[in-house]
Phi, psi and omega in degrees: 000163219226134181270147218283284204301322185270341150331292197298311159307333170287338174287303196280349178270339153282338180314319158323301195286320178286325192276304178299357193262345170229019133300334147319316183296289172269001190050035203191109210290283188328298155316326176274331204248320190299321186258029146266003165307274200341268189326337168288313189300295181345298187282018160277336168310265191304013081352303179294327182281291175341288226079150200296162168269134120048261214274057229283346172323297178295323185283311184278322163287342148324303174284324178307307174311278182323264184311357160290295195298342176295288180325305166303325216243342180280291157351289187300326183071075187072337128013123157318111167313145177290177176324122181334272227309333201281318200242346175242170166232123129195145150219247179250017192218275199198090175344104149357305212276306171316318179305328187294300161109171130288004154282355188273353213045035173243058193285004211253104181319299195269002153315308186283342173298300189307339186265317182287324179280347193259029184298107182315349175294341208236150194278166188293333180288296217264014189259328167304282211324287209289325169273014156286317176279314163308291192303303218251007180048018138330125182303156183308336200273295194269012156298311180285339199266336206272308212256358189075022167250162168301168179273313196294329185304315182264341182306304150298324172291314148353313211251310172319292199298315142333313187280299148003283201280356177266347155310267215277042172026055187270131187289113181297044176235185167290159187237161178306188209273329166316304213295324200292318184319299210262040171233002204280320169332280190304300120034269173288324179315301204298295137008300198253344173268332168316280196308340136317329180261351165292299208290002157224073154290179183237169200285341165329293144309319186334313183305316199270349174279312193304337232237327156311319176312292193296325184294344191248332160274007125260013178265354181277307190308289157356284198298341199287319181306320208270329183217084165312327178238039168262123180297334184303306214283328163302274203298352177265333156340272197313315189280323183314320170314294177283356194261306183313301195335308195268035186292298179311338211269325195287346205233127153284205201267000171241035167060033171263143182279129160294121170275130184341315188261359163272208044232176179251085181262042163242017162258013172281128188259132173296316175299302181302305195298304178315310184300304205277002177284292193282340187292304175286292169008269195308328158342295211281317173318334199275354178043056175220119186233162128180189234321317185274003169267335184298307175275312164306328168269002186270333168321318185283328152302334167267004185262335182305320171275118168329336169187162190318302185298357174258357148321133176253085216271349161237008130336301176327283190318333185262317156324302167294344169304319183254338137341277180324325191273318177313317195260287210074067201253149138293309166313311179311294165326295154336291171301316163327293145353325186258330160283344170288256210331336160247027162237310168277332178125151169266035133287274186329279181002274206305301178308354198258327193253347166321293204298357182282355226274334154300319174286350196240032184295339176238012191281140164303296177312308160297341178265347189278288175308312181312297191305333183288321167332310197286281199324249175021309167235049197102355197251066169269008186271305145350287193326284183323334173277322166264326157282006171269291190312338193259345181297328178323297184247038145327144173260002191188161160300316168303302193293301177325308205287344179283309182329319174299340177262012103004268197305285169344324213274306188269023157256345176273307180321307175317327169249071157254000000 
């Protein structure tokens, strides 16, 4: 028997590969996704009795391949399937169009996905939504949860953006090297919420998760080949780097999120931290910064110090500075915050995120800082109250459960 659990994880980490190889196939979005489901429901049968196969990737685009076509000869209702060449560019040995290329140095299917999915006919919102959901298989929950929306609110946009592109018949192929320059934003954008969603897994998740992770630092590499001198694309390399680095670190052995500055940084991987060191660096030469070098560099600063109290909390600080002014994120501000608080103290903290408190009325993270602010500086019965609101909207057991010890702390005092 096949564990249930490593199954689920091998579905989700082929999917980027599977799905692109038969959209690539069949040209129909919808169609490329129904048959790596089918092929998926398959590989739960056939995997446990069987056992997995060598490559599940190749297996699942096999199988996949075969029930699209079933599906097309279903469609039709007896109808002669049409010609190979009318619904694939692929055959049984190596396509013109895979030869073209990989003569561009553009070989990677779900690479050529993210570009084909990021299309300027589609608004900028919706060209993240739909290649999040496409490449990476992310739930609609957790799409939504990424952008600060309802789940019905991304349901649509999702749903807009699909038909859109089978309305305007947009060509499943690569785009030049011009069209990949003005698509590479949207592109990273995309890129970098994968890797968020691995990276705030729970130690629960991890198995099934991590392969986001990993999966989004190898497509920033991957993009580094193709634009080899952009400092943004080193930078978001570099921050994916340094943010992975402390993976081992975030969590203890009963799955409680661990805080930057409790962690064990000698569970800090060197290698990864030395890679996104020298990435930004060389980044930072270029004297072009922005929003993702930027965010590396306050990463490189906390990897730079040797123990907490060796942080260079208002470096940080001058960093978010000039973030807030590139984005004008509420979040940034937010984040901005935990460096006022360890150089002014949490009153400036708190007076910096009150004016946050309608746009960030449902973010987990703002009610979790405030109440520690609040605790900090006496006002617990205030604390308790934004710690309630943030135990509300946890995204996870870890997280409610570090709040809770919060809670925990200023119910023991109250009975002292």
């Amino acid at each position: 028997m096949t564990d249930p659990a490593w199954i689920d994880a091998a579905l989700t980490s082929a999917r980027p590969q599977a799905v692109s190889a038969l959209l690539r196939y069949f040209r129909d979005l919808d169609l490329a996704e129904e048959a790596f489901q089918d092929a998926c429901l398959r590989a739960l049968k056939s995997w446990p009795q069987k056992g997995p196969p060598r490559d599940p990737a190749a297996w699942l685009i096999l199988v996949g391949r075969n029930s699209g076509i079933d599906s097309v000869r279903r469609r039709a209702r007896n109808q002669a399937l049409p010609p190979e060449e009318t619904i694939s560019d692929l055959d049984d040995v190596e396509a013109p169009l895979a030869e073209r290329l990989d003569g561009s140095d553009y070989r990677d299917d779900i690479l050529r996905l993210l570009f084909i999915c990021c299309h300027p006919d589609l608004p900028a919102v919706q060209q993240v939504a739909v290649a999040l959901r496409i490449v990476s298989g992310l739930s609609v929950r957790q799409i939504a949860r990424a952008f600060l929306v309802s789940e019905a609110a991304m349901e649509q946009r999702i749903t807009r953006a699909k038909a859109k592109i089978g309305q305007a018949d947009v060509a499943f192929e690569a785009p030049g090297p011009a069209e990949r320059a003005e698509r590479l934003t949207t592109v990273a954008s995309v890129i970098y919420l994968i890797f968020n969603e691995g990276y705030s897994s729970t130690v629960a998740e991890a198995d099934a998760r991590a392969p986001f992770a990993e999966e989004a630092i190898r497509l920033a590499r991957l993009l580094l080949r193709l634009f080899p001198t952009e400092p943004e694309i080193m930078g978001l390399a570099a921050l994916m780097l340094l943010q992975h680095s402390r993976a081992a670190a975030r969590f203890n052995s009963n799955g409680e999120i661990v805080l930057l500055e409790d962690q064990d940084r000698g569970l800090w991987n060197r290698r990864m931290i030395a890679e996104g060191l020298a990435l930004i660096d060389k980044a930072l030469r270029h004297a072009s910064p922005g929003p993702y070098q930027v965010q590396a560099a306050i990463a490189a600063l906390h990897a730079r110090a040797p123990a907490p109290s060796d942080t260079d909390w208002a470096g940080i600080d001058r960093l978010y500075a000039t973030l807030e002014a590139m984005t004008g994120s509420p979040v940034v501000t937010l984040n901005r915050s935990v460096a006022i608080s360890k150089t002014e103290g949490p009153e400036a903290a708190l007076a910096m995120i009150e004016p946050l408190a309608d746009k960030l009325s449902g973010y987990f993270y703002f009610h979790g800082a405030r109440g520690g602010y609040l605790m900090q500086l006496g006002r617990n019965n205030e604390a308790r109250e934004a710690f309630d609101r943030a135990i509300a909207l946890a995204n996870s057991a870890p997280e409610a459960a570090h709040i809770r010890l919060h809670l925990d702390r200023l119910q023991a005092e109250a009975d002292q």
